[in-house]
C-alpha positions in Angstrom: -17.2 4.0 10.2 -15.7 3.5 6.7 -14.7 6.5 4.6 -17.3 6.2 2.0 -19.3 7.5 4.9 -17.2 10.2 5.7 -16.0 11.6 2.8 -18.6 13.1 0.3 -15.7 13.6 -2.1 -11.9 15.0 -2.3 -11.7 18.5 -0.6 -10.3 21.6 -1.7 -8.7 22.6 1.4 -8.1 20.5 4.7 -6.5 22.4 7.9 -5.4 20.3 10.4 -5.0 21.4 14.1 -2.3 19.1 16.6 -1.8 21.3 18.7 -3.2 21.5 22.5 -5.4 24.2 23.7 -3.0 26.6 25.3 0.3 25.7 23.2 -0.4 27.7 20.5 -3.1 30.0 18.4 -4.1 27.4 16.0 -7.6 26.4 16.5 -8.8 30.0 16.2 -6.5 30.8 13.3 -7.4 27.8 11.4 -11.2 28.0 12.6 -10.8 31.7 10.8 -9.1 30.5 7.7 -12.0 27.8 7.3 -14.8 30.0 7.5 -13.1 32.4 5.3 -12.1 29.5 2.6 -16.1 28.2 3.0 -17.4 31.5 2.4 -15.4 31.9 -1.0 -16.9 28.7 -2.1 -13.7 26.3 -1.0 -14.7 22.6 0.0 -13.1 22.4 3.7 -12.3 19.8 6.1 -11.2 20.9 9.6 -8.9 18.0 11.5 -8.2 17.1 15.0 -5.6 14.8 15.9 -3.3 14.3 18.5 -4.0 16.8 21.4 -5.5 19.1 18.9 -8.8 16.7 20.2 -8.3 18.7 23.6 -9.8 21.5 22.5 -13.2 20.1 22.8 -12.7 19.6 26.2 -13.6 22.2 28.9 -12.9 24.6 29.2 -11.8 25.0 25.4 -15.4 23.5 24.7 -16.9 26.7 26.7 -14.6 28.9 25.1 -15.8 31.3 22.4 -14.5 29.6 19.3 -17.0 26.9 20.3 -19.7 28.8 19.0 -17.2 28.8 16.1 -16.9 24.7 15.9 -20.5 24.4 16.2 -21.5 27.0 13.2 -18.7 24.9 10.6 -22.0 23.0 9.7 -23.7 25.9 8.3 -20.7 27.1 6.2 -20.6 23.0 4.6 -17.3 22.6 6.4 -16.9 19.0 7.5 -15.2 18.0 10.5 -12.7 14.7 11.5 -11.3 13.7 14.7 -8.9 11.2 15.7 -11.1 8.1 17.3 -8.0 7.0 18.8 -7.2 10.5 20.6 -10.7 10.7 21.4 -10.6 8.2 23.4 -7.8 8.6 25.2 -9.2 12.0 26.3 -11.9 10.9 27.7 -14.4 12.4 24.7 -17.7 10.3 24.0 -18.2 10.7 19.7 -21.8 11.5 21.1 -20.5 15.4 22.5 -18.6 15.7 19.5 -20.2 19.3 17.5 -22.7 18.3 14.4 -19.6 18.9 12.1 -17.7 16.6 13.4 -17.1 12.6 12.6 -15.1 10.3 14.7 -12.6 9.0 12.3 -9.5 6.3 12.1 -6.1 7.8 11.1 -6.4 5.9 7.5 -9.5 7.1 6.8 -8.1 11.1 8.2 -5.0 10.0 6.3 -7.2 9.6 3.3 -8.7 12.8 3.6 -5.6 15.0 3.4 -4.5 12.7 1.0 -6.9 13.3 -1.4 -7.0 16.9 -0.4 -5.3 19.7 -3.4 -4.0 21.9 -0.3 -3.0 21.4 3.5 -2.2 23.3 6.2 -1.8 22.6 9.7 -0.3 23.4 13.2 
């Protein structure tokens, strides 16, 4: 996938989460601070790389922030995750939530690039 059909333009705000399920609070914080930025009228783009891809894995996929991943869509928030750490954990792109797009690290390197803020765990 090339990113002119990922990215519909530079984003306000991209949050990036590296972090495995268990290590650390970050998903849900940066799953809060995403919603909140979308709802203020912020462009937002939510990344998983690394083991931060874990987290759509059971039993993090069951949990209750993945309500939370599923309902980005709604709020315009768009969604990238490592191809390369998808793979390695075993995730088909087809489970990925609507928000989400299976994305090389150039093109996810693009995005915060092109990004005027960046935060991420």
């Amino acid at each position: 996938m090339g990113a002119e059909a990922i990215t519909a333009g530079p984003q306000e705000v991209v949050l990036l989460c590296r972090s495995a399920p268990g290590q650390d609070q970050a998903l849900p914080e940066l799953l809060d601070m995403a919603l909140t930025t979308a709802v203020f009228g912020q462009s937002v783009a939510l990344l998983l790389v690394g083991d931060g891809v874990r987290h759509l894995q059971p039993p993090s996929a069951d949990s209750s922030f993945a309500e939370a991943l599923a309902s980005l869509v709604d709020y315009g928030i768009q969604g990238w995750v490592d191809e390369g750490a998808l793979r390695e954990a075993g995730i088909a792109v087809a489970d990925l939530p609507s928000a989400f797009r299976a994305a090389s690290m150039a093109e996810i390197a693009a995005v915060m690039a092109a990004s005027r803020h960046l935060w991420g765990w």
